[in-house]
Each structure stands twice: as C-alpha cells, then as structure tokens.
TIKEKOL-215150 format. One record per residue: x, y, z of N, C-alpha, C in turn; residue number from 0. Coordinates in pm, whole numbers, plus 50000, padded with zeros to 5 digits. Example, Ala and Ser with C-alpha at 12.3 -4.5 7.8 and 13.67 -1.06 7.14 Angstrom:
! residues 2
    npx    npy    npz   capx   capy   capz    cpx    cpy    cpz  zaro
  51319  49431  50780  51230  49550  50780  51320  49670  50780     0
  51285  49775  50708  51367  49894  50714  51290  50003  50787     1
This chain:
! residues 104
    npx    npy    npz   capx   capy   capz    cpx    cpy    cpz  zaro
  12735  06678  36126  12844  06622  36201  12790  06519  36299     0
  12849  06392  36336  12817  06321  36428  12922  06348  36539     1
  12874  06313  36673  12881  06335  36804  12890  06214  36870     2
  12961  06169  36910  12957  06071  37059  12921  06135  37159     3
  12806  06109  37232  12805  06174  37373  12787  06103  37516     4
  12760  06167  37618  12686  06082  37762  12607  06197  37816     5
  12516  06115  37890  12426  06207  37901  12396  06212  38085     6
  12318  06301  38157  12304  06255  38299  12180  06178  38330     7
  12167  06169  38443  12024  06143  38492  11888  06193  38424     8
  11919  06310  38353  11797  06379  38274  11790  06382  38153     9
  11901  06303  38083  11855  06305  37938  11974  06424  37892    10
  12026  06539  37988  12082  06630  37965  12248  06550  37886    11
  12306  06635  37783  12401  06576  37715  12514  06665  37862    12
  12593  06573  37860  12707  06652  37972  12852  06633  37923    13
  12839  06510  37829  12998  06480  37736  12970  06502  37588    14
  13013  06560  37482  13030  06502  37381  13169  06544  37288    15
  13177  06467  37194  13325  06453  37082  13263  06429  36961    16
  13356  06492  36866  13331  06440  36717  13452  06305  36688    17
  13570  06386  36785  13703  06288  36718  13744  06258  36854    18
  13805  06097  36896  13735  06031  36772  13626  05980  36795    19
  13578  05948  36690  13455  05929  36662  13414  05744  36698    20
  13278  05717  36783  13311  05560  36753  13166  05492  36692    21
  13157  05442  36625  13013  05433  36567  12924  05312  36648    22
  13009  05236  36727  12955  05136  36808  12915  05218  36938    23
  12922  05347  36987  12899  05411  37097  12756  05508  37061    24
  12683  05520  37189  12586  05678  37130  12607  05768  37068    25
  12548  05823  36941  12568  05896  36870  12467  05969  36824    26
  12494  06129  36811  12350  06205  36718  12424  06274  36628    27
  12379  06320  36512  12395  06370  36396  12348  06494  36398    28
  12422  06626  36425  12368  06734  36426  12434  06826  36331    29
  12405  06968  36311  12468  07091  36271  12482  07185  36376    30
  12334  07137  36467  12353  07271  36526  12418  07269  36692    31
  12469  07371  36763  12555  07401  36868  12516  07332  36994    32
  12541  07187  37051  12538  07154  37164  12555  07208  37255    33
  12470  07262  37366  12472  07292  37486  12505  07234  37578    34
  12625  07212  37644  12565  07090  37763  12586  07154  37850    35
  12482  07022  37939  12421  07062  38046  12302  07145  38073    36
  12242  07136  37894  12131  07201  37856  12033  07129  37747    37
  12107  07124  37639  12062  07036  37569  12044  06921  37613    38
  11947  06792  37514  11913  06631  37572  11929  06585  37464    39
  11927  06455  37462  11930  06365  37357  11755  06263  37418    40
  11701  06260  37374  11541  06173  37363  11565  06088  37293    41
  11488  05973  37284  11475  05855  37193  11536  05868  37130    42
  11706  05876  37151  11819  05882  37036  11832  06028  36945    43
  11751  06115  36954  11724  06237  36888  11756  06343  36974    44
  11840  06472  36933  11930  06528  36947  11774  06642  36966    45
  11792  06703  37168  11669  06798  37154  11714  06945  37166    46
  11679  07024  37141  11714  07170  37174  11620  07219  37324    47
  11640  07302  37389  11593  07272  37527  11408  07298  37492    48
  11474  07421  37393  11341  07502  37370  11194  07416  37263    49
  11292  07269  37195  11185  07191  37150  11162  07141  37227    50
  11222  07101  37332  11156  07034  37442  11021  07050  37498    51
  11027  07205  37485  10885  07230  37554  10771  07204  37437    52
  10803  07207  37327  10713  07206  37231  10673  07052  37213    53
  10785  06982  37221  10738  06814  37245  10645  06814  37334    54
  10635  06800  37485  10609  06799  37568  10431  06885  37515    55
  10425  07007  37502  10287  07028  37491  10227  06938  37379    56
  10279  06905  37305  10190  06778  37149  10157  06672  37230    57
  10235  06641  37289  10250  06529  37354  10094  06540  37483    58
  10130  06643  37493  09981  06704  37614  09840  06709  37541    59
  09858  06738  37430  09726  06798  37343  09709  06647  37297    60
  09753  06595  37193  09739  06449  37162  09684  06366  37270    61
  09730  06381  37420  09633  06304  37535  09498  06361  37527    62
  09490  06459  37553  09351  06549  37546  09294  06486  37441    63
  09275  06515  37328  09256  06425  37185  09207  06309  37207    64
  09316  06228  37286  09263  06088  37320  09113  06047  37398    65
  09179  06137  37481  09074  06158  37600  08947  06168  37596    66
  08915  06251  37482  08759  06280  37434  08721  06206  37308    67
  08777  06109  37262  08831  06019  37154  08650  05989  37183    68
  08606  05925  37313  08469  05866  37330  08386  05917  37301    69
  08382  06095  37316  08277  06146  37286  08254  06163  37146    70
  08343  06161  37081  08351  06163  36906  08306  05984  36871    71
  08307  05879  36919  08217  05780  36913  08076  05768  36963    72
  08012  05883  37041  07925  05894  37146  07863  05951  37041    73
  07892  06060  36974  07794  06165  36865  07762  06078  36725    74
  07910  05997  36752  07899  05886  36586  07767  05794  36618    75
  07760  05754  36715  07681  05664  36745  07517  05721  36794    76
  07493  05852  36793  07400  05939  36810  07364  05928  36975    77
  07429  05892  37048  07431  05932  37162  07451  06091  37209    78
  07466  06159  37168  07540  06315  37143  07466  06355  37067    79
  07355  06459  37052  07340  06584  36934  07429  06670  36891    80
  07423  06696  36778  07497  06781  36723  07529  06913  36810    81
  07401  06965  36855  07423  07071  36987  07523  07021  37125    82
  07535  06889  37154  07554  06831  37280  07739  06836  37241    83
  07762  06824  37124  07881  06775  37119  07939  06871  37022    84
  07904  07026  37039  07936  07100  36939  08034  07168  36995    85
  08057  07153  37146  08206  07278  37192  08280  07162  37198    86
  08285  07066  37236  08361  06940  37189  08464  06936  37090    87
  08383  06974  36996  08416  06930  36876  08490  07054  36818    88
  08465  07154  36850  08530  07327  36895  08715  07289  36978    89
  08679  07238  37065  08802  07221  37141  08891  07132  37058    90
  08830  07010  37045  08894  06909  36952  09001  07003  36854    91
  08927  07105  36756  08993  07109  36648  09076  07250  36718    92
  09076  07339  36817  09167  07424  36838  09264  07331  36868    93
  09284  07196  36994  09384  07140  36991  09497  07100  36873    94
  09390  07068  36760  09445  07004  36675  09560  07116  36559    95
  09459  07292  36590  09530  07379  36499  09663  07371  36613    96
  09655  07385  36708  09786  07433  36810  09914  07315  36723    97
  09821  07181  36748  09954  07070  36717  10016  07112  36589    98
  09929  07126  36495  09970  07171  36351  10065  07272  36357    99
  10013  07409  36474  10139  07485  36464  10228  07492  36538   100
  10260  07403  36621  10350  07364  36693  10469  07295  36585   101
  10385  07155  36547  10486  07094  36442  10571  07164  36332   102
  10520  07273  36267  10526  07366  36176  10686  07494  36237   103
C-alpha cells in the first residue's frame, strides 16, 4: 500500500493517508503497520523504530572498518607483521560477522 505522509522535526511520521492518495506528494510503500509518532521515514524509506537501531549500529561498525582501513594498508605494505596486526585483523572481521548479522 502507498501512504502520503508528514513527518516532524525527527524524521518521526506524525500524518499519514492512503486516500486520497497524491503521487506528486511524499510517499512510502509499505505493508506493514505505521506507528506514528514512532515510526520514521529516512532517505525516503519507511523505518521501523526497532531497524532504526540496527541502521544506526552498521552504520557504527562500517566507521570502525573505515577507521582501521590504514592499518590493513600498513600490513599490505609490510609495515605491520603478521603478529602486529593480528588482533586487528580479529576485530576487523568480528565487526564484519556483526554487520552480516545485523543485515540478515
């Protein structure tokens, strides 16, 4: 079903309608039960409060990721031993299982 909505200061949805419907106005395409005043709409995408938090941590871990991005050029480049850059590289990939099961 599509939705016309408005939203507040936070992204929080606080209006929405199916009918009528206007396709030149904001719109998300959902099934499932709008909350408002709970639910958000993000980059046009319709959030549930509780993905919210799950965005928000990927979004955290992926910086982290970034962050140590150098030291994974630092070991490429043999600046780093394999010993030097081995919990590194430990952390790296727990971040990376979390994102996987986050997305999942």
């Amino acid at each position: 079903m599509k939705f016309n909505y408005t939203l507040d200061k936070d992204n929080k949805i606080i209006e929405c309608h199916e009918i009528p419907f206007d396709a030149t106005k904001p719109f998300i395409e959902t099934n499932e039960i709008i909350r408002l005043g709970i639910d958000k709409v993000i980059d046009g995408k319709f959030v549930k409060v509780a993905d919210e938090v799950k965005i928000s941590r990927i979004a955290e871990l992926k910086r982290l990721l970034a962050d140590s991005d150098y030291l994974c050029l630092k070991h490429a480049d043999g600046a780093l031993s394999d010993e030097e850059y081995a919990e590194t590289r430990a952390q790296r990939q727990a971040w990376r299982d979390e994102i996987n099961s986050l997305e999942n």
